[in-house]
N, C-alpha and C positions, 0 to 999 in steps of 0.2 A: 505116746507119740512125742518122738523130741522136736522141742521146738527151737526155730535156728533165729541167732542174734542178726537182725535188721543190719545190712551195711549201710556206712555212710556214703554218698557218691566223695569220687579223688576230692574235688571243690572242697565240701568241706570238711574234709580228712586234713586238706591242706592250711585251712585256715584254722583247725582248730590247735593244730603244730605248731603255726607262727605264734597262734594267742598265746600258748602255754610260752614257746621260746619267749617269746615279748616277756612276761611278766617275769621269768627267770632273769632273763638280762638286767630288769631293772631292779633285784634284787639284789642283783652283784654286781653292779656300779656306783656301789653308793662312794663317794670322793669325801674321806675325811665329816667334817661338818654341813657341806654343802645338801642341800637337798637330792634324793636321787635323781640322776640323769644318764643317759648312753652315752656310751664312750663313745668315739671315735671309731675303737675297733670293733667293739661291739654289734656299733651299727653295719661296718664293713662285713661281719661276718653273719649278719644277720639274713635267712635264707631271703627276705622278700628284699633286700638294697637293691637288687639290679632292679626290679620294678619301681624302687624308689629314687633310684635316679632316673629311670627313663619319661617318669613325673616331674620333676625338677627341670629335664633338660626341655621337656615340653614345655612347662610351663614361663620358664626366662626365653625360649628361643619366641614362643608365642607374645611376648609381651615386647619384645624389641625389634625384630626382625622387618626393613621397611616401614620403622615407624623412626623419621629422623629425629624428632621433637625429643621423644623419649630416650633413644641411643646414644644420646648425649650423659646418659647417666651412668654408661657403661662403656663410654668409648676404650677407657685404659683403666689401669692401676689406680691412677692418679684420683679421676672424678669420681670411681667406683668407691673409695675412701672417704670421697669427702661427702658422699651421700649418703654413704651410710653413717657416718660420724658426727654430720649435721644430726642425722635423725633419731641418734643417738642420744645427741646434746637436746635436743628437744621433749626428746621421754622423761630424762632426765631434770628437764629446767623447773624450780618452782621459782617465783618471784621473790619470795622470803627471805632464800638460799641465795644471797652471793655468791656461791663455792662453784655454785651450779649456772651462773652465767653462759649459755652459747657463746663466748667469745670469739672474735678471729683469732687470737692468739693461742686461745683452748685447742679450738680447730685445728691449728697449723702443730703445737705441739704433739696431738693426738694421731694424726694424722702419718708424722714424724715416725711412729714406731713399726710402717712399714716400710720406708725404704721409699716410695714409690712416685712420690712428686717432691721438691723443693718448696719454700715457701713463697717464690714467686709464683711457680707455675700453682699452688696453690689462691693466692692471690687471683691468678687470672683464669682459674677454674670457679671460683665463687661470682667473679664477675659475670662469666658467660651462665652462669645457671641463673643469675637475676634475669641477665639480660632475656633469656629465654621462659622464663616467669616460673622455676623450680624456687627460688630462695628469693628473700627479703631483707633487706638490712636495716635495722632499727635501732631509735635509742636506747639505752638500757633503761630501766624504768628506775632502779637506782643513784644511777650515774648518766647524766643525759649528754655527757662526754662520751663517753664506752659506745659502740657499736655491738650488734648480736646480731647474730645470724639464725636464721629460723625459716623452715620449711615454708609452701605456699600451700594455702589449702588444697589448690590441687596437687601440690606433689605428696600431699601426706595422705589426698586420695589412692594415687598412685601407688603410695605405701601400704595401705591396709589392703589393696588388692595382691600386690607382691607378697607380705607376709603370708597373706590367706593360700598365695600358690604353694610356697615353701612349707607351708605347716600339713596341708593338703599331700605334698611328696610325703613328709613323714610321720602321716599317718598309716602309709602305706606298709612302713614296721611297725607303730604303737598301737595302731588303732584311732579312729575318727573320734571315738568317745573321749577318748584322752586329751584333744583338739578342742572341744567345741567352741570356745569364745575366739580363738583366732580364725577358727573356719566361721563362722558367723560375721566372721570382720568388724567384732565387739571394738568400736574406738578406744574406751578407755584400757582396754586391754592393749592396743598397738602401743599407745604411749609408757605402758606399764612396761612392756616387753622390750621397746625399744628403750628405755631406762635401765632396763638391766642389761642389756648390751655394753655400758659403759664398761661395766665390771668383767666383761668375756674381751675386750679388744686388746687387751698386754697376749692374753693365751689366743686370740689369735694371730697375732704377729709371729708369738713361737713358734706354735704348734701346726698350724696352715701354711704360712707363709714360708717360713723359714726353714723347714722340712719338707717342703716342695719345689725345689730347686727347678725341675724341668718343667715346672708349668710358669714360672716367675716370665719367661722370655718371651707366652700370650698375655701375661697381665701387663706387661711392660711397654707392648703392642695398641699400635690404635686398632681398636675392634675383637683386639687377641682373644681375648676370654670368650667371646661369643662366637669366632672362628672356632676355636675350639671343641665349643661344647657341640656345633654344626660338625665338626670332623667326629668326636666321640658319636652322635646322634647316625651318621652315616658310616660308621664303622660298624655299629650293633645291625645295622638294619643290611649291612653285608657279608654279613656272617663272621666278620674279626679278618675279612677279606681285603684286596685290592680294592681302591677308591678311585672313582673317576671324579676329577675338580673341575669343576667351571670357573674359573677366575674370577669372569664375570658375573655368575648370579651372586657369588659372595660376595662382591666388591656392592653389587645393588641391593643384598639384604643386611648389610651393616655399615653401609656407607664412608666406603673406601674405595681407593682406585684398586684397579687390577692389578696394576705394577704393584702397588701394596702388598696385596695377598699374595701376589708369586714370588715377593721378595721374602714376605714371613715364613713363607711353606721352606723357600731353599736354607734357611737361616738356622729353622727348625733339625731340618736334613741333614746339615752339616754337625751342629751339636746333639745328631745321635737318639733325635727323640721319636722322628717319622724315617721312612724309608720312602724314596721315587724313584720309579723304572724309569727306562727306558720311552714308554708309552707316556708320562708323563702321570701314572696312575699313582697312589702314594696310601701306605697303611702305617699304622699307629702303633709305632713297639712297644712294649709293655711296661716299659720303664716310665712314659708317659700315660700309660692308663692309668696305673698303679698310682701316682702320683695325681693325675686326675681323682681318681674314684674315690681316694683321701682326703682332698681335698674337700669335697662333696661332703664323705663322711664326717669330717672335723664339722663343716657351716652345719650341719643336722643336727650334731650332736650338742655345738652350743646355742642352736635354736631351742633343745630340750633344756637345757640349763636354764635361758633365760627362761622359757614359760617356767621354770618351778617356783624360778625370782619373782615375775611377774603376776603370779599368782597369791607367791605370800604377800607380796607388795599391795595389791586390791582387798586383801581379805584383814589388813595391818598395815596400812600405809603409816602410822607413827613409827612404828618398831622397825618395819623394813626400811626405813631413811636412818 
């Protein structure tokens, strides 16, 4: 009697494909000395990305949308920077370290290497994030001249929650195992990882920024990036179709007028990145998905970076400084 080989159900036919692709990718990206990590394209070509961005788009549209307090962290280019570069400067900071002061002026030069605010309007983005109770400005403990800049506890709550969504999207190519201490929202781990963020923000400015020319004109935008990611999110969910826009519900889920959003949509339309009928309906050319879904790829890819940093950094914090 022959006996016949048990099949797997599709499900985990399909996960056992992704593990294997997973562990190949991370074979053959190893960068030089750096520890392995995904590339960029890697991750792009990775079969699960589109699940892994439809996680991500979830997860920042969920955490900002109608919530004013917080959108304040993501209104533009500008504050988008300086939050994460604070929180950068914070992973980073030992008291010991001089080198490693949160300064305003760290800030503003760090800041600097995308393009995206002035050092005034940086100036008056630090103010309005105190004023709003994101940041704190104190003496240096060194120099009680000096000034630093340092997260508030609750926005660096706010931070382990956000990591934990991002790291959560991409797990959705690596595996949750690969994750654990950021999906558990391990503090000393967010400070670890956001420390090694210092060392990814020059190859972000290249590599994201500056080889994403059609997405620069929503960063540049108040509320742009999250317009965005709401047009991306409503594009998938139309099949790569026609879009019907409500002015209005965007202008009251990212806290903008209406004239806003219909001015960024025509802006957009004009530099060849969206197309609008007639009806006033509007879909997303590919030049700008392409350039979206890159972008997405790049922040993954050096979220993986940083965890390998901020791994040897915890398990060797002498050697990794």
């Amino acid at each position: 009697m022959t006996k016949r080989n048990p099949q797997l159900p599709p499900a985990a036919k399909r996960h056992m494909v992704c593990t294997i692709l997973t562990l190949l990718f991370r074979i053959c990206t190893l960068h030089g000395s750096d520890p392995t990590y995904l590339s960029t394209d890697r991750i792009l070509e990775h079969p699960n990305f589109l699940t892994c961005r439809e996680a991500y788009l979830d997860a920042v549209l969920n955490f900002y949308q109608f919530e004013p307090s917080l959108i304040e962290l993501m209104l533009d280019g500008g504050r988008i920077m300086v939050y994460a570069v604070v929180m950068a400067m914070w992973g980073d900071y030992r008291e010991d370290d001089p080198e490693s002061l949160p300064s305003i002026s760290r800030l503003k030069k760090t800041v600097d290497l995308f393009g995206v605010a002035s050092a005034r309007q940086i100036d008056l983005i630090v103010a309005r994030f105190v004023q709003v109770g994101h940041l704190q400005i104190k003496p240096a403990p060194s120099d009680l001249r000096m000034r630093i800049v340092l997260p508030t506890p609750a926005l660096i709550e706010h931070d382990r929650a956000f990591i934990k969504a991002h790291y959560a999207a991409l797990a959705e190519i690596a595996g949750h195992t690969a994750y654990a201490l950021p999906l558990a929202g391990d503090l000393d781990f967010l400070k670890a990882v956001r420390g090694a963020w210092i060392a990814t923000l020059e190859p972000m400015a290249r590599e994201i920024f500056s080889q994403n020319r059609p997405a620069l004109r929503f960063y540049a935008a108040s509320a742009g990036m999250l317009m965005l990611m709401r047009l991306v999110q409503l594009h998938v969910q139309a099949g790569g179709g026609w879009i019907a826009i409500d002015y209005t519900d965007f202008g009251r889920r990212f806290g903008v007028s209406r004239t806003h959003v219909r001015t960024l949509l025509k802006s957009a339309a004009t530099g060849g990145e969206i197309e609008i009928d007639a009806r006033g309906h509007l879909r997303l050319l590919p030049t700008l998905l392409s350039a979206f879904d890159r972008n997405v790829a790049g922040r993954m890819s050096l979220l993986d970076r940083a965890h390998a940093s901020a791994l040897a950094s915890l398990n060797d914090p002498i050697a990794a400084r």
